[in-house]
TIMARDO-360265 format. One record per residue: x, y, z of N, C-alpha, C, O in turn; residue in one letter. Coordinates in steps of 0.05 Angstrom, whole numbers, padded with zeros to 5 digits, always signed. Example, Ala and Ser with C-alpha at 12.3 -4.5 7.8 and 13.67 -1.06 7.14 Angstrom:
residues 2
+00264-00114+00156+00246-00090+00156+00264-00066+00156+00285-00066+00169A;+00257-00045+00142+00273-00021+00143+00258+00001+00157+00268+00023+00161S;
END
This chain:
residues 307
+02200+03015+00604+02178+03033+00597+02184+03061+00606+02162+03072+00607X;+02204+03078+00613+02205+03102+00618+02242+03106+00622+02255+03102+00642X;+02253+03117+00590+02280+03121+00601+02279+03146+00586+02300+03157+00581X;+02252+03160+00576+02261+03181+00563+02282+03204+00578+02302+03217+00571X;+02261+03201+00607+02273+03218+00628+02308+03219+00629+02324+03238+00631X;+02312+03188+00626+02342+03189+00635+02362+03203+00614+02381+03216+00622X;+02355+03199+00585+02368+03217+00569+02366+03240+00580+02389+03244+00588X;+02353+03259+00586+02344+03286+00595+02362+03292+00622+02374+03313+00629X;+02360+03274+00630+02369+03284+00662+02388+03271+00665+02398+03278+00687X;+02403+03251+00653+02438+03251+00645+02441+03272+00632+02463+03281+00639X;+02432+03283+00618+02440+03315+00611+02449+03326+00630+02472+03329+00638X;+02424+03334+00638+02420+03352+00661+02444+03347+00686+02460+03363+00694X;+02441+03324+00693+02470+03316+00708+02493+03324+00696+02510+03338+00706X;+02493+03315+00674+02525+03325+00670+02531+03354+00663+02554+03364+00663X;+02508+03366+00659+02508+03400+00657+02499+03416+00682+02505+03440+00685X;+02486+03401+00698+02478+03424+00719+02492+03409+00749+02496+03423+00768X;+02496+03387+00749+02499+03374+00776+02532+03373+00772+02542+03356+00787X;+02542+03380+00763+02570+03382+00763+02585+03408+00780+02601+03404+00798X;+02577+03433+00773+02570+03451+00795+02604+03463+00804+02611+03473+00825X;+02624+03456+00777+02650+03464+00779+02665+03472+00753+02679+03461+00736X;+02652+03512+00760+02665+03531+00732+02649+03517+00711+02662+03514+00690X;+02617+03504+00711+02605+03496+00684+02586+03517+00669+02577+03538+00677X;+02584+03504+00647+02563+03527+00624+02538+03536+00643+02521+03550+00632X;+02535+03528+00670+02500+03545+00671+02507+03555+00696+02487+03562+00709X;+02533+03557+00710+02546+03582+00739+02554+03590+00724+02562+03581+00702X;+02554+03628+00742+02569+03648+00749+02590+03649+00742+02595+03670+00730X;+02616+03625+00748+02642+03624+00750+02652+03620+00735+02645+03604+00718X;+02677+03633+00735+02696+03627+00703+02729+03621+00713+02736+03628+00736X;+02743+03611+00700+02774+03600+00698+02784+03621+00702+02773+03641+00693X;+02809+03624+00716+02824+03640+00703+02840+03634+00682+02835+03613+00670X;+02858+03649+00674+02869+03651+00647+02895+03636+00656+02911+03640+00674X;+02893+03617+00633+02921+03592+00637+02915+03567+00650+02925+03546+00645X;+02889+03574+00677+02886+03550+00695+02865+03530+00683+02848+03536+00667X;+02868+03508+00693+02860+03479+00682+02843+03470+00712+02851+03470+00735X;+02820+03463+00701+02805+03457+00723+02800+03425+00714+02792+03425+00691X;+02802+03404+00723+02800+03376+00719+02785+03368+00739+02790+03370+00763X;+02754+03352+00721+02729+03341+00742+02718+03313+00734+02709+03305+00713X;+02722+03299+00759+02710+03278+00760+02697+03266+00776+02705+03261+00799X;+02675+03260+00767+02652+03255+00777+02636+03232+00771+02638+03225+00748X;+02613+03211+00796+02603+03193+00792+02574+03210+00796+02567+03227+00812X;+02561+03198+00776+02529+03200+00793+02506+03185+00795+02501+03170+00776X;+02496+03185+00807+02462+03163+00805+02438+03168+00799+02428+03177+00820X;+02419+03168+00780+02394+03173+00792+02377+03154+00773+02381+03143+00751X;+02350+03157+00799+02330+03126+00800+02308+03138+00800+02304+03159+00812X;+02288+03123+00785+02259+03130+00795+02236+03108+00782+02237+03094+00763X;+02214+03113+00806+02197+03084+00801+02176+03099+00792+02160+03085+00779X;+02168+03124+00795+02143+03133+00785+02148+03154+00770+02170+03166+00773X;+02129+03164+00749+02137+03177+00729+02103+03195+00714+02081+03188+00722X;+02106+03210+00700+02084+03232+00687+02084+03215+00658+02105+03210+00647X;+02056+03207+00648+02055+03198+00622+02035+03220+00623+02015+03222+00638X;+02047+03240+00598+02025+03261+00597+02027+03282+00619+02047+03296+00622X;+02007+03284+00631+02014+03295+00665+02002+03278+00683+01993+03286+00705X;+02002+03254+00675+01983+03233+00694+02003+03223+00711+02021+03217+00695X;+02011+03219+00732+02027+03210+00746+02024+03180+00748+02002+03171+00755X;+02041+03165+00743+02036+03128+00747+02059+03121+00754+02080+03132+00748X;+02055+03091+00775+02075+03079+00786+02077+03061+00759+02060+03055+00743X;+02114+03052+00759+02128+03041+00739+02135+03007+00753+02156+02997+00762X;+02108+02995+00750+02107+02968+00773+02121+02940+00749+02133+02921+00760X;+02118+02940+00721+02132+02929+00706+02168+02931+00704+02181+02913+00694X;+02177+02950+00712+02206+02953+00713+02215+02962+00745+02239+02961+00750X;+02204+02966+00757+02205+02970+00784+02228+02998+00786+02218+03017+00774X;+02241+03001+00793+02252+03028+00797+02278+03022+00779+02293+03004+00783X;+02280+03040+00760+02305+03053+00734+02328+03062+00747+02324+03077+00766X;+02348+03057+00743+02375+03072+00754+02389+03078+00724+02388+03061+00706X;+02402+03101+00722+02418+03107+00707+02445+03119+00727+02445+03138+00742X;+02461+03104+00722+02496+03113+00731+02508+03127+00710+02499+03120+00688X;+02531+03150+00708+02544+03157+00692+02569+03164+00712+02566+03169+00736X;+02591+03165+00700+02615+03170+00699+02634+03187+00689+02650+03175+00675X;+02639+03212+00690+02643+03241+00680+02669+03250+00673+02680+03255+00695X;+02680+03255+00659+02704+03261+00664+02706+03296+00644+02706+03298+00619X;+02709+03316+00662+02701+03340+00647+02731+03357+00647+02747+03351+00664X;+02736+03375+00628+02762+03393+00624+02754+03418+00634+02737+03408+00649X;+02752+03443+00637+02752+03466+00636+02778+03484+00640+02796+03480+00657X;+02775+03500+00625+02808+03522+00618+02812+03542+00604+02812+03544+00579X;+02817+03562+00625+02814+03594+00627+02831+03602+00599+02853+03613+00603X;+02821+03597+00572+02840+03616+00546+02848+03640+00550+02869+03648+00540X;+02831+03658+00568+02830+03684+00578+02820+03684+00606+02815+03663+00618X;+02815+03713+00617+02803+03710+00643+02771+03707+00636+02758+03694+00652X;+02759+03718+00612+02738+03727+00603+02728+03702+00582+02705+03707+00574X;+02740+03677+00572+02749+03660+00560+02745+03639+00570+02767+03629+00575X;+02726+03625+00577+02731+03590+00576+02728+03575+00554+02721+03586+00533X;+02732+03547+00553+02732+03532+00543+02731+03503+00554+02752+03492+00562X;+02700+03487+00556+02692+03468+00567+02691+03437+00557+02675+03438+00539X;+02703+03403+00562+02702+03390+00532+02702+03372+00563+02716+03374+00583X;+02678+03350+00555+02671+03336+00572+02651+03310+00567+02632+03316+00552X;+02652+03284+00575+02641+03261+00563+02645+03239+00579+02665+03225+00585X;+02608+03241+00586+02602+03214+00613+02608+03182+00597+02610+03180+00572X;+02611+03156+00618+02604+03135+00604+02584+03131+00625+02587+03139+00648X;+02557+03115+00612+02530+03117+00621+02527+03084+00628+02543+03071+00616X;+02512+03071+00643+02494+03047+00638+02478+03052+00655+02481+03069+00673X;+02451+03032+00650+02426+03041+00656+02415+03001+00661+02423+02981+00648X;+02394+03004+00686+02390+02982+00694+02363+02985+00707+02351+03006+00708X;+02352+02954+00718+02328+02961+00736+02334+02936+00757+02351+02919+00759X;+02307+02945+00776+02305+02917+00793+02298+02893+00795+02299+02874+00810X;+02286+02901+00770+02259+02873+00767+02255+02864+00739+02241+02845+00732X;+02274+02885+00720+02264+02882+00703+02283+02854+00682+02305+02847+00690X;+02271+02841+00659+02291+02817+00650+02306+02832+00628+02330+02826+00624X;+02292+02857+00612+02315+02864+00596+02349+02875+00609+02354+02882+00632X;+02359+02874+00595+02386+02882+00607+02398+02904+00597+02400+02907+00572X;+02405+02920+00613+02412+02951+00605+02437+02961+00596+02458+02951+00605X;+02437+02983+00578+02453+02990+00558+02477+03003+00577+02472+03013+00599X;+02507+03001+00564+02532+03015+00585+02548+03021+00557+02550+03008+00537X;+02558+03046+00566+02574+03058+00539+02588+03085+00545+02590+03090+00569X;+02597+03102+00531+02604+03132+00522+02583+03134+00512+02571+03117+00499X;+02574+03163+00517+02542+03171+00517+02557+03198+00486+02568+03191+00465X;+02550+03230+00498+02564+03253+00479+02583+03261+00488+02586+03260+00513X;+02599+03270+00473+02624+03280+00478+02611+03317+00473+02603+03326+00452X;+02613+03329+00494+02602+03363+00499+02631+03378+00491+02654+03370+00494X;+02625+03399+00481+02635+03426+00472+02630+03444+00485+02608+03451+00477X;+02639+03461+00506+02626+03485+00514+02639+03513+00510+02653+03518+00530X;+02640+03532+00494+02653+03568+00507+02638+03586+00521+02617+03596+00512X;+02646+03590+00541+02638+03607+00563+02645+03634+00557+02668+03636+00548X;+02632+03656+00558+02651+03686+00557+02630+03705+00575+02606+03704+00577X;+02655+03727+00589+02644+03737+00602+02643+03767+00591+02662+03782+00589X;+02608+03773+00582+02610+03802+00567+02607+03825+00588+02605+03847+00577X;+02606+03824+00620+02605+03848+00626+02616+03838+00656+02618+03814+00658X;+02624+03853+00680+02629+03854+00695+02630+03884+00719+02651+03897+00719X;+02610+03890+00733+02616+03917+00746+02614+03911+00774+02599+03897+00787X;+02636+03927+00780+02625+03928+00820+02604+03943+00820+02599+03962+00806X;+02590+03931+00844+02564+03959+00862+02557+03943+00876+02563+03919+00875X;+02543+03955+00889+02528+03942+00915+02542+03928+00937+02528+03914+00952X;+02569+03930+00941+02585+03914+00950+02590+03889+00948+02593+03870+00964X;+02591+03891+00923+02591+03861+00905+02604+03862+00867+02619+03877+00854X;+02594+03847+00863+02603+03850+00825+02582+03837+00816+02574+03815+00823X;+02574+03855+00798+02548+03835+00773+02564+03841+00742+02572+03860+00729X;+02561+03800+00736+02569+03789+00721+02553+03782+00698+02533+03768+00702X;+02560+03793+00669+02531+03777+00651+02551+03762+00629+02566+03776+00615X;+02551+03735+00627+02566+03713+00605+02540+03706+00592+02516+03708+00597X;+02554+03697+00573+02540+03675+00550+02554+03649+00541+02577+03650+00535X;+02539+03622+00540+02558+03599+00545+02540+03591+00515+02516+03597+00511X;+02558+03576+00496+02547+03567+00470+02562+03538+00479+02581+03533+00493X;+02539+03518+00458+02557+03491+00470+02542+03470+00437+02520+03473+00427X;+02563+03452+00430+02549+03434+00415+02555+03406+00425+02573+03410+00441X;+02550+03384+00425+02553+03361+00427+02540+03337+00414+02517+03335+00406X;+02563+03318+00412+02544+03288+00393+02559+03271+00401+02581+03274+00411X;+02541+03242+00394+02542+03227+00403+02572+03209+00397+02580+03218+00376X;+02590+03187+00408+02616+03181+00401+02606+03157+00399+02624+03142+00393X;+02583+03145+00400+02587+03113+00398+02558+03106+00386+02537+03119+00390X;+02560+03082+00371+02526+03084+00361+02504+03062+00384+02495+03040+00378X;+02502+03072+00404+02492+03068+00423+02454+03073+00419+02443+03095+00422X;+02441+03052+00413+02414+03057+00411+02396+03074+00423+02394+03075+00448X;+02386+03084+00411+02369+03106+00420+02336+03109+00422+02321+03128+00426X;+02333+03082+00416+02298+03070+00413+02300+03043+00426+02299+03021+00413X;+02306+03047+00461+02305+03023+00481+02302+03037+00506+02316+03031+00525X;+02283+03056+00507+02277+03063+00528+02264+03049+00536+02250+03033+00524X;+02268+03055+00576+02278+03060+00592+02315+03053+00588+02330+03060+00607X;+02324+03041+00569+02344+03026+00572+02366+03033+00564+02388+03024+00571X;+02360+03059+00539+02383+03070+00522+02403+03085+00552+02402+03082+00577X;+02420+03102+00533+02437+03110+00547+02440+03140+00542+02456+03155+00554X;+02427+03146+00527+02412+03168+00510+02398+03166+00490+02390+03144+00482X;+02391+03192+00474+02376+03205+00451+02390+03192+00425+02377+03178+00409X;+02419+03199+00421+02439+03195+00401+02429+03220+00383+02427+03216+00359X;+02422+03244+00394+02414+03272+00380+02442+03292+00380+02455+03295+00401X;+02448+03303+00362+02466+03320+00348+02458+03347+00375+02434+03346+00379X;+02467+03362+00386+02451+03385+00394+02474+03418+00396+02498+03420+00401X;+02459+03433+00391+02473+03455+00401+02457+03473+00413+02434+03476+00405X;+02469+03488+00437+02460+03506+00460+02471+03528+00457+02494+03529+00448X;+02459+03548+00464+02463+03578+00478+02449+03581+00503+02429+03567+00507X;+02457+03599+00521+02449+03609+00544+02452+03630+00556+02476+03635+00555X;+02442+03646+00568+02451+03678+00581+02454+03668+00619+02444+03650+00633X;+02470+03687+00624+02476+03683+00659+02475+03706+00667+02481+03726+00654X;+02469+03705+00687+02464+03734+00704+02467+03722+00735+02454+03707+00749X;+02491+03738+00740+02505+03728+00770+02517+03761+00786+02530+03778+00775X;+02508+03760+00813+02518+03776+00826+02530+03771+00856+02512+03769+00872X;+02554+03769+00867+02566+03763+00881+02578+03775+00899+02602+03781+00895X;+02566+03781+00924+02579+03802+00952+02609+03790+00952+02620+03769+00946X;+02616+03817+00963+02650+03809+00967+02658+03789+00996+02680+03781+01004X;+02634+03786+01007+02631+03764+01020+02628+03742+01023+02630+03730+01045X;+02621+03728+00993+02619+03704+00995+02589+03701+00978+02589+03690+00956X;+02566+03709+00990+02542+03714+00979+02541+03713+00948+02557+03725+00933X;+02522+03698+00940+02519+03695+00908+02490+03690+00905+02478+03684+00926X;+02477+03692+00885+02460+03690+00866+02460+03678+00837+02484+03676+00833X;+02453+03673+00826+02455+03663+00799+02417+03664+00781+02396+03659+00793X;+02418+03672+00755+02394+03671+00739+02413+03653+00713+02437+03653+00712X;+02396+03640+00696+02408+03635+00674+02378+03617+00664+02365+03600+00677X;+02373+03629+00633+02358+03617+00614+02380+03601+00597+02404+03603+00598X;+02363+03584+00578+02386+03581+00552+02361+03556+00532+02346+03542+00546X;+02361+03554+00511+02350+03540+00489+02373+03523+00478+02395+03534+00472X;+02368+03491+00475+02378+03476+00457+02364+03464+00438+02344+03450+00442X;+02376+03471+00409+02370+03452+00391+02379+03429+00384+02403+03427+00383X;+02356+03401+00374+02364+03378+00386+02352+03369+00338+02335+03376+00323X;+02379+03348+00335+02374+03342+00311+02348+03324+00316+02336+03320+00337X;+02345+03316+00292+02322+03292+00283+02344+03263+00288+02368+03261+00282X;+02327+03244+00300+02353+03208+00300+02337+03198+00284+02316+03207+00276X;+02353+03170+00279+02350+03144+00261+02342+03132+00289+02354+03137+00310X;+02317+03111+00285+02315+03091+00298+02314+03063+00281+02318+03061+00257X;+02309+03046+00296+02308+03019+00286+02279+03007+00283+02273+02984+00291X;+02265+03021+00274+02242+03013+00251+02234+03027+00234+02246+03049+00232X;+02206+03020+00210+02202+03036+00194+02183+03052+00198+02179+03068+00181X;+02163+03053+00226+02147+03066+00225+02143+03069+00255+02152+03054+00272X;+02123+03095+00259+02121+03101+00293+02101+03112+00288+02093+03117+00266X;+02083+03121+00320+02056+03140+00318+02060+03169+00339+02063+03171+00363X;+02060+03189+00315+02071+03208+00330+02038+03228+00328+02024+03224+00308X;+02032+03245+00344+02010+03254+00354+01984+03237+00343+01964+03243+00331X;+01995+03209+00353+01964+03187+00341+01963+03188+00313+01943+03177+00302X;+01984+03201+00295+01980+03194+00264+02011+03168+00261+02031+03166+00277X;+02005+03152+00235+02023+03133+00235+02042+03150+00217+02034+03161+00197X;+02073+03151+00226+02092+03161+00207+02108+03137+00193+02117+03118+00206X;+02110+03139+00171+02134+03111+00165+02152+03118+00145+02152+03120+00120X;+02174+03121+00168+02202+03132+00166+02204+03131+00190+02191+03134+00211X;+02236+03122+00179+02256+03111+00211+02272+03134+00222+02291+03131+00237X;+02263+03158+00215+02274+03186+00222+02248+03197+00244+02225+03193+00239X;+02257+03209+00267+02239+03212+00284+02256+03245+00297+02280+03249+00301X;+02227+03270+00302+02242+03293+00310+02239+03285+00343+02228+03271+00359X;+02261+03306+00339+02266+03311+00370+02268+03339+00385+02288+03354+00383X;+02242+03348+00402+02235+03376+00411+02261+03389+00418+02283+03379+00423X;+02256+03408+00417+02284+03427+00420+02276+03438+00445+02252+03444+00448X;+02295+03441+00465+02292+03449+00491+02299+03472+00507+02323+03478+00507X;+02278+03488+00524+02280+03513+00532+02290+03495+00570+02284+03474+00581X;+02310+03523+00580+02314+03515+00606+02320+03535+00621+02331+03554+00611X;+02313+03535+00654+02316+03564+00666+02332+03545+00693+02326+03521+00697X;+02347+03553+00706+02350+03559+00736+02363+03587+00743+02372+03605+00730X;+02359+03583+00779+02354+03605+00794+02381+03583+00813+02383+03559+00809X;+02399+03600+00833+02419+03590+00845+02417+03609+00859+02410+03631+00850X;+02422+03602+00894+02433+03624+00914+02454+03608+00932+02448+03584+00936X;+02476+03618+00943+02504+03610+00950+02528+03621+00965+02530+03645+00968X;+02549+03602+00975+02563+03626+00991+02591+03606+00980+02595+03582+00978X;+02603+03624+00975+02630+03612+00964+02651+03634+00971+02647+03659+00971X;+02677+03617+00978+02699+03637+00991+02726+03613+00973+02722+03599+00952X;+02751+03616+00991+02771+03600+00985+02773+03575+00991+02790+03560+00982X;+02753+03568+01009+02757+03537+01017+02734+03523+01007+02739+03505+00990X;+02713+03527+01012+02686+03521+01007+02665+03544+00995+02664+03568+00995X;+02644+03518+00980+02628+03531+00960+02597+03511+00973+02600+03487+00975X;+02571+03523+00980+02547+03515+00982+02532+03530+00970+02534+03555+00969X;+02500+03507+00953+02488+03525+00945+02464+03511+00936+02465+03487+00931X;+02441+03524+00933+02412+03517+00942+02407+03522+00903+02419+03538+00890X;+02390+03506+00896+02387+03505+00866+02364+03493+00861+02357+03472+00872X;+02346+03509+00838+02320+03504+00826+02324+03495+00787+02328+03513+00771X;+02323+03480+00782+02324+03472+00757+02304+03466+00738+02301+03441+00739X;+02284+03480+00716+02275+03467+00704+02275+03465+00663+02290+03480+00652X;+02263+03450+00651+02265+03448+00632+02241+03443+00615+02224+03428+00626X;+02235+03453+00590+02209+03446+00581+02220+03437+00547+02241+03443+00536X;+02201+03423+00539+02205+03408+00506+02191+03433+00493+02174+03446+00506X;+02198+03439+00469+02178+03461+00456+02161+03448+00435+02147+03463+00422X;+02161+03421+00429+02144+03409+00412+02136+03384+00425+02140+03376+00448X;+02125+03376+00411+02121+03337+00413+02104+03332+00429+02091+03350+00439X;+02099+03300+00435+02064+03283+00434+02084+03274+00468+02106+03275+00477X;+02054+03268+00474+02055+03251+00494+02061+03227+00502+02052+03214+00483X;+02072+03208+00520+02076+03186+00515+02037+03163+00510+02014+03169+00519X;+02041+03150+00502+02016+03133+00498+02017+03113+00523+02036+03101+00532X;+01992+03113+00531+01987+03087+00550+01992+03062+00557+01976+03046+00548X;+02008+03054+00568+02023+03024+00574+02043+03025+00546+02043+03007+00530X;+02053+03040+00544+02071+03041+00519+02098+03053+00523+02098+03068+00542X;+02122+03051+00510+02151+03061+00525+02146+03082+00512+02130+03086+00494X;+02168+03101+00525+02170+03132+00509+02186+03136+00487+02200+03116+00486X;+02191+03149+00471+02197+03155+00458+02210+03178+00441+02190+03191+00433X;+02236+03191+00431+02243+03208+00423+02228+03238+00409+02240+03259+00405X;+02196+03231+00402+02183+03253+00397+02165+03259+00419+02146+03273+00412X;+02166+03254+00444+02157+03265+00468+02169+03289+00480+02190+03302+00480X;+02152+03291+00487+02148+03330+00503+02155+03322+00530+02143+03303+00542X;+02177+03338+00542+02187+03329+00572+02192+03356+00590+02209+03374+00588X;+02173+03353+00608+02181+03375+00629+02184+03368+00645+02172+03348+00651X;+02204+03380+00664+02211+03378+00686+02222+03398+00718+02243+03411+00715X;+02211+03397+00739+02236+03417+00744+02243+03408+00777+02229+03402+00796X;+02264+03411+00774+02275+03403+00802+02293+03415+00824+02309+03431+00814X;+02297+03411+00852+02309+03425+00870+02326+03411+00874+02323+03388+00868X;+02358+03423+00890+02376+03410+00898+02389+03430+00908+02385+03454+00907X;+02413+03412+00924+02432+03422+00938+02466+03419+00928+02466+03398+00915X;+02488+03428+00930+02513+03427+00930+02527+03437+00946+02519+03457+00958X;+02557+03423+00954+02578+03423+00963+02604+03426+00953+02613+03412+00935X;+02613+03438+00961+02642+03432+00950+02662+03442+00958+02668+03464+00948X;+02681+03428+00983+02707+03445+01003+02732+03429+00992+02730+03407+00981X;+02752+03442+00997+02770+03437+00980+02797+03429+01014+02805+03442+01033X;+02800+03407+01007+02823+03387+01024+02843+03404+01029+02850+03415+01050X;+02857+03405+00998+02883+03419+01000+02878+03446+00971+02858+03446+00956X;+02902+03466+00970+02896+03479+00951+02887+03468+00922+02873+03482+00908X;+02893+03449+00916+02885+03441+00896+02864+03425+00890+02857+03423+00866X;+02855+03416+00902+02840+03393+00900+02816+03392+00918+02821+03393+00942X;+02798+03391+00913+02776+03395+00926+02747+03365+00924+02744+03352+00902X;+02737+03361+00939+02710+03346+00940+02688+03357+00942+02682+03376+00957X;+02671+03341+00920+02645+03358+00920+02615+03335+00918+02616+03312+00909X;+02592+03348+00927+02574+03326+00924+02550+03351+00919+02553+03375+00924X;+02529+03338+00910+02502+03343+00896+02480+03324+00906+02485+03300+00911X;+02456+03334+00910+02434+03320+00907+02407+03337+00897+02406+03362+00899X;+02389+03321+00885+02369+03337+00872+02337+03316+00868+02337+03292+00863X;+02317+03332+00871+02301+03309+00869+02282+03331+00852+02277+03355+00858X;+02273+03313+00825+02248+03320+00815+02221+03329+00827+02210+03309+00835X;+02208+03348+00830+02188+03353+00842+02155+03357+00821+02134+03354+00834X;+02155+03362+00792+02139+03363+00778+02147+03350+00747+02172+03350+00743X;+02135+03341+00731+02145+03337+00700+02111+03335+00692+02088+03338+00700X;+02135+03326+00661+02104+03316+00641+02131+03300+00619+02151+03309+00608X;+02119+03267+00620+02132+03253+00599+02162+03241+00615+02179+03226+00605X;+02161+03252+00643+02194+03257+00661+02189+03229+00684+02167+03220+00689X;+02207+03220+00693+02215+03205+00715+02214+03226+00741+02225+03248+00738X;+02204+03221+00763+02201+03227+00785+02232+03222+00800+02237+03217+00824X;+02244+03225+00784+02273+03222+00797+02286+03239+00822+02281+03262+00831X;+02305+03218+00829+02318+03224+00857+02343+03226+00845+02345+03210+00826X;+02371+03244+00850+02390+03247+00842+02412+03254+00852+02417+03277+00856X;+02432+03230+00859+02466+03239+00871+02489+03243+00857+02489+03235+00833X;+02504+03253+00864+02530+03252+00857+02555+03264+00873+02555+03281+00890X;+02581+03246+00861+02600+03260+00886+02631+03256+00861+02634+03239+00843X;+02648+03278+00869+02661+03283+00854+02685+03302+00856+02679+03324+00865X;+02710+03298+00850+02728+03318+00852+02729+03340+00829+02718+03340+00808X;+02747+03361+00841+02765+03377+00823+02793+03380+00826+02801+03366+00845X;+02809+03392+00814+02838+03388+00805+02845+03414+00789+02832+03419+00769X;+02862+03428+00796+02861+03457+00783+02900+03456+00783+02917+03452+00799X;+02899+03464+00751+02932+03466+00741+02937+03477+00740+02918+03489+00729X;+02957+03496+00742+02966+03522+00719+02977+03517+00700+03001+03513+00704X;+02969+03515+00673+02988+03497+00650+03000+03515+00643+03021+03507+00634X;+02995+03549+00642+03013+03572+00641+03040+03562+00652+03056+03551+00637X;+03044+03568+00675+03072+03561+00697+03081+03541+00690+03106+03542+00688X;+03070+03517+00684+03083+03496+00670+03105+03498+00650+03129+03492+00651X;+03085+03510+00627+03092+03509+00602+03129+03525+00600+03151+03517+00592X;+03114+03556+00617+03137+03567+00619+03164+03555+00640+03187+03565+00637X;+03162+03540+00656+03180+03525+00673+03194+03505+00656+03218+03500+00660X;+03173+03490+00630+03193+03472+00614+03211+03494+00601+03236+03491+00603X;+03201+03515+00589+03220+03532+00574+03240+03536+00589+03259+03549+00580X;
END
């Protein structure tokens, strides 16, 4: 009875809790280098917003969604990224008898570019724009919530960043961005979307506005940093009473967290995340980990060393 959340915030995990050179930081590749990320993450929750009503989820007892990450990023230019990345998901409970869905969720597209860069202040302010599309690789159901593994929605994003960074280490981060989310096929002929009956097995899906705020200290070895995340639906109904959610629901959310990330040796670094939901509407009250490396190439030096 509540996995709308987890579509949303496996998103959100694999776009904001990853937290290495991705579409919604400051930071960009350099030119030639290959940043390679992989990452596990968790998140669970037993109570949840139907509407803005807050209720415990005592029929399924507490939801876990796991995913499994494996992301690219690589500097085309200095000014130039290029992001291509795709979790495998399954989703479970404690109590509950149905049995939960495990798969390849979307396969993401991201270009990063950086349109301005000035020193002042004893620092540099940075303004990029990150465009991204993604869909789904497997036909993985998308009307078994709590249970899917997502939406199975077509989507494409834009976003603006605004980052300024002391030559000390000190950072900041702003970033808005809007995604549009296709219409899915489900598996019946009819549904009740704002209490009217629709019948057609085509159901929309709100298109989504999102803001965070980041403050941070990052040097050559290590990166920490304090993060506010939220997201709002720009259309759609509420979920209905003792009833599962559903793909034309309105989902807000916004949540706080923390990151890490120090690096062993030059190359290779460990990183971890945590984040917990603090408000929604239609959202899981979720708790959220993850832990995960990076791996940074020069495929430049390579390439030219086979020559």
């Amino acid at each position: 009875m509540l996995k709308k959340i987890t579509l949303l915030l496996i998103w959100v995990t694999a776009c904001v809790n990853l937290k290495a050179q991705t579409p919604t930081d400051g930071l960009m590749m350099p030119h030639g280098q290959l940043c390679i990320l992989g990452q596990y993450s968790n998140s669970s929750w037993e109570n949840y917003w139907q509407g803005e009503t807050k209720r415990s989820n005592s029929n399924l007892g507490t939801v876990t969604t796991q995913s499994a990450m494996v992301m690219g990023n690589y500097g085309i230019t200095s000014k130039l990224n290029v992001m291509l990345g795709l979790p495998y998901v399954w989703t479970s409970s404690d109590v509950s008898y149905i049995t939960g869905q495990k798969g390849f969720q979307d396969l993401s597209l991201f270009l990063k570019y950086q349109l301005l860069e000035r020193k002042a202040l004893g620092g540099a302010f940075k303004i990029q724009t990150t465009g991204g599309l993604s869909t789904p690789v497997t036909n993985y159901t998308a009307d078994l919530m709590p249970f899917s593994i997502g939406i199975h929605s077509k989507t494409a994003s834009l976003r603006g960043i605004l980052n300024y960074t002391a030559d000390f280490g000190l950072y900041v981060t702003a970033e808005v961005g809007h995604t549009w989310r296709s219409n899915v096929i489900v598996d019946r002929d009819s549904y009740l979307f704002h209490n009217e009956l629709v019948e057609s097995d085509e159901m929309p899906v709100p298109n989504v506005f999102d803001y965070s705020a980041r403050i941070g200290y990052i040097n050559s070895r290590l990166q920490a940093e304090l993060w506010y995340d939220a997201f709002t639906g720009l259309s759609g109904d509420d979920i209905r009473y003792n009833e599962a959610p559903q793909a034309t629901n309105k989902m807000v959310a916004g949540q706080v967290g923390i990151f890490g990330k120090y690096f062993i040796i030059k190359r290779l670094a460990l990183q971890a995340a945590v984040s917990q939901v603090l408000s929604g509407r239609n959202a899981g009250e979720a708790f959220t980990w993850s832990a995960g490396f990076t791996y940074f190439l020069d495929v430049n030096k390579k390439a030219e060393a086979a020559n």
